[in-house]
N, C-alpha and C positions, 0 to 999 in steps of 0.2 A: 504494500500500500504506500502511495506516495501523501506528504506531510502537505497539508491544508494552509497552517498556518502556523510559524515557528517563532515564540519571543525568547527574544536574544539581549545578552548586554553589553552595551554600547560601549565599556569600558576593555573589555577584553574578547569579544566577539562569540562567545561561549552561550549556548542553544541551556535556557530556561527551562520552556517547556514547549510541547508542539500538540497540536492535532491530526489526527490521520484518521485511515480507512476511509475517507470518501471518494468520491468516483467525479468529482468535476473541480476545479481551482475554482477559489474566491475571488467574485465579481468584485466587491469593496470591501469595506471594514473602515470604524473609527473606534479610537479611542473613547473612555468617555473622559468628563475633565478634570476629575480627580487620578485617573488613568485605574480605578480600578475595578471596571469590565472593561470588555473588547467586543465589539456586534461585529458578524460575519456573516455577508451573503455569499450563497452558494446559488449555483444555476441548479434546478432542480430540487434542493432541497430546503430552501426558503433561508427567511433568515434568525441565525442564531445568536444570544449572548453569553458570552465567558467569561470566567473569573481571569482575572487579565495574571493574576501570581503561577495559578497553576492549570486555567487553559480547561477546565471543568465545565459543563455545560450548566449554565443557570437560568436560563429560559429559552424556548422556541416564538419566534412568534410570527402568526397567521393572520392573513384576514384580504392580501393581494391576493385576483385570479390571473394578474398578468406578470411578464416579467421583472422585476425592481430593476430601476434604472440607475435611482440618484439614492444613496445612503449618508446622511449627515447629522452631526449634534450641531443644532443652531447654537451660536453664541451667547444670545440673548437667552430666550425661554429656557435656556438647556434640554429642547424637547431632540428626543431622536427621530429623525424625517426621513421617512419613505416613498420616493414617486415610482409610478411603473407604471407599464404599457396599459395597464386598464383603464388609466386616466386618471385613478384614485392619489391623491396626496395622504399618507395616514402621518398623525401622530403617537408616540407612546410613550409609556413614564421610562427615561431611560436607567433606573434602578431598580422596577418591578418587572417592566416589559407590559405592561397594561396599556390598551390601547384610550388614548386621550381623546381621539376625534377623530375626523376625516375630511377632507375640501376636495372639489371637483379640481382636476389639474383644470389647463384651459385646451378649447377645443382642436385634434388631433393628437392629444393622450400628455402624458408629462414625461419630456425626455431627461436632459442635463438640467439639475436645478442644485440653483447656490445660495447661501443663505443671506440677507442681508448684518452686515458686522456692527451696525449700530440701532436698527428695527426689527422688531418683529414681523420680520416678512421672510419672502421665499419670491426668487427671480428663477422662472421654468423657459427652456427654448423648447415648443413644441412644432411641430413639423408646417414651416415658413413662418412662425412667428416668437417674439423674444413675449412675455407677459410679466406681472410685479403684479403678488396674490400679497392679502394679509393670511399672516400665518392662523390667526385663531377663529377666524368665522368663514376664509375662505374670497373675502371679498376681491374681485379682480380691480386692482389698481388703474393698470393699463394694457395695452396691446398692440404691438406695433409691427409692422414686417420688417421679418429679417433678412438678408444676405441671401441665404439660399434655404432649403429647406430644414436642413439643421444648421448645427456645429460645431468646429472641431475643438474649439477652446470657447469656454467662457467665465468670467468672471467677473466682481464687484471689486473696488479702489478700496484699500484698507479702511477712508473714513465714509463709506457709501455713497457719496455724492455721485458715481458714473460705475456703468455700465461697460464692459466691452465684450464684441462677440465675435471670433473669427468664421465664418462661412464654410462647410464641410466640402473640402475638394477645392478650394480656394485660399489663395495669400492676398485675402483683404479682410483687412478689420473695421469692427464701427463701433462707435461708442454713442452710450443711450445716459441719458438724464436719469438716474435713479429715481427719482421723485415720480419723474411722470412718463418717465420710457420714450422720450422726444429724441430721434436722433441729434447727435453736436457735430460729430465730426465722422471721416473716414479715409482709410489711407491704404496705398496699393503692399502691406505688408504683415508678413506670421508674426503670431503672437509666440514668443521665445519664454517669456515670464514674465509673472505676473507677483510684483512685491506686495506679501500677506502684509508685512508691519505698516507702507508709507503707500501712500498714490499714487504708484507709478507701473510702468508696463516696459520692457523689453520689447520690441519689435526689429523681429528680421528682413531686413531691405536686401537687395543683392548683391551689396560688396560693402555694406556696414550693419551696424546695429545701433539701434536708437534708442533713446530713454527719453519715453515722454509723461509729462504726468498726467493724470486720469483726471483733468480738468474740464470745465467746459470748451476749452480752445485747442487741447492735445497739445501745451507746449511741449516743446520738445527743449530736452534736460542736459544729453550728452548725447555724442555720436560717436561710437567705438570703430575703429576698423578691426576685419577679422581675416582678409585677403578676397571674401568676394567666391571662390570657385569650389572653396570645401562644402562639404556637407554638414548644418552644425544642427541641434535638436538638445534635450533634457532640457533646457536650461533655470537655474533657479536662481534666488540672491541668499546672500550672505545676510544671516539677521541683525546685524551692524547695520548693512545697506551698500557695505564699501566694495563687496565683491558681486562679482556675479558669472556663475561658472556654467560652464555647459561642455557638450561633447560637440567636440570634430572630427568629421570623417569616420564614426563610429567606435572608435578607439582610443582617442586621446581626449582628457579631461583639460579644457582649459579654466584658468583662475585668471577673472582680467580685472584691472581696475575701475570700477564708473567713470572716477574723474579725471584720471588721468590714460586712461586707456591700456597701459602697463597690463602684458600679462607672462604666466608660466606654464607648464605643461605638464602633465604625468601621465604615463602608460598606463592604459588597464590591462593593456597585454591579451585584450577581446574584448568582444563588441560589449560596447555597457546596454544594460537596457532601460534600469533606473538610475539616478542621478540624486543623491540626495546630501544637505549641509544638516548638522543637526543643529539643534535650537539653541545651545549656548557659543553654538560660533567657532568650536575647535576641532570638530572633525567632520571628514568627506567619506561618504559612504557612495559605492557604487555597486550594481547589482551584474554581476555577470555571468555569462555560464557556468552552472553548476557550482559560483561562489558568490558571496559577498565579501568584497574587499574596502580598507579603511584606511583612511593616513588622517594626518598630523595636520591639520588644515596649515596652521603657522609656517611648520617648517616644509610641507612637501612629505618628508617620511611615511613611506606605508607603516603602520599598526598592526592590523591583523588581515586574516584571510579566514572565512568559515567558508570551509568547503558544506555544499549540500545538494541533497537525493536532486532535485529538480532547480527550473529555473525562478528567477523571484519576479512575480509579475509588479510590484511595487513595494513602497517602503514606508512603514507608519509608525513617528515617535509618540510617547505618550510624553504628557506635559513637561515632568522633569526631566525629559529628556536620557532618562537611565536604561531605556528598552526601545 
């Protein structure tokens, strides 16, 4: 049987606890925010909560007839949010697993949805349109057309004022008015990342990278070069704000600087597939075949390597950062 889900510690890379015997990889999973359960959707076999120490099963919970799409603890309410192809939005108590309520997604089902980081709300892109629901009665905000009929990136600015959404099978971006889902802006380029702490966005243009903030006008913050002809993708920031790393060409990690554009490089020695900084700032975690490898953010130094049974489809710290 291959392992579901493995918590690891972040200081020595050494496997906690895991779950196995199931027959499909986990769609998501979040933390909750005190970090201790862990919810886990499985394709097929709905979704689950675990004691986050030792990875025990402490509730099931049912109530979608379609696939879950979006798995989140909102910031605010602290509710755990489930969208999926039914169209249903549920909420539940995320300590009990008790279901809190329900809201109609909007029409064409609830695909990607993010939570609002300052309101009690929830922004859905369902198929050609972006929407802004209140989280507790369901009430639709707004609705606006999107780009195309999904998409491949989307997210809200650290302090919720703006919207952006990348277009599925497209390198153009648009940003929406949180308030009222009013398009502001839009520009011929991929969204690289998206800064959780400040307002701003990473965008890939074809021989630079841009830092614009998640303004009403999209200024534009820094322009990094990267050479224009590689291939670059992951990309995150530093929760400083001073870095912002990604992969090139599938293989190499680069570490550049915003302001000054300064960067460095480290082998992953294979294609990385996740890309991850952890949340106090001093190490780089990358997920590669068959391992997870980690260095020394400051100095470059690899730390450790956990070799494992399968590949890591993504990477999830819990608040302190210790797993």
């Amino acid at each position: 049987s291959e392992p579901l889900v493995a918590v690891c510690d972040t200081r020595t890379g050494t496997t906690l606890a895991e779950v196995r015997n199931r027959t499909a990889p986990a769609r998501a999973l979040t933390f909750s925010a005190d970090g201790r359960w862990l919810s886990v959707f499985v394709l097929g076999d709905g979704l689950s909560v675990y004691d986050a120490e030792t990875l025990k099963l402490r509730s099931t919970l049912t109530g979608h007839s379609g696939t879950i799409r979006g798995l989140l603890l909102h910031p605010v309410t602290g509710d755990l949010v489930t969208a999926a192809e039914d169209g249903w939005i549920r909420r539940w108590d995320p300590d009990t697993g008790a279901p809190r309520g329900l809201i109609p997604g909007p029409a064409g089902g609830a695909g990607l949805t993010i939570p609002d980081p300052v309101r009690p709300r929830l922004y859905v892109v369902a198929k050609g349109i972006v929407a802004g629901l209140e989280l507790e009665d369901g009430e639709v905000l707004f609705q606006h057309d999107l780009l195309s009929d999904g998409a491949t990136a989307f997210a809200c600015g650290a302090d919720g004022a703006v919207l952006i959404a990348q277009g599925a099978g497209q390198a153009r971006t648009r940003a929406y008015a949180a308030e009222s889902g009013e398009p502001l802006w839009e520009v011929e380029a991929a969204v690289l990342a998206v800064d959780p702490k400040r307002p701003r966005v990473a965008l890939r243009h074809a021989d630079e990278i841009e830092i614009r903030a998640l303004d009403a006008a999209g200024t534009v913050l820094h322009r990094l070069p990267f050479g224009g002809k590689q291939e670059i993708a992951h990309g995150t920031f530093s929760p400083d704000g001073s870095l912002l790393a990604y992969v090139e060409e599938k293989k190499r990690i680069v570490l550049q600087e915003v302001t000054t554009g300064k960067s460095k490089r480290l082998d992953a020695g294979a294609e990385v597939k996740v890309l991850h900084l952890s949340r106090n700032g001093t190490q780089l975690h990358a997920a590669v075949q068959g391992a997870l490898r980690t260095w020394d953010l400051r100095t470059g130094q690899a730390i450790a390597t956990l070799r494992l049974e399968n590949d890591v489809s993504f990477i999830l710290e819990d608040e302190p950062g210790l797993r």
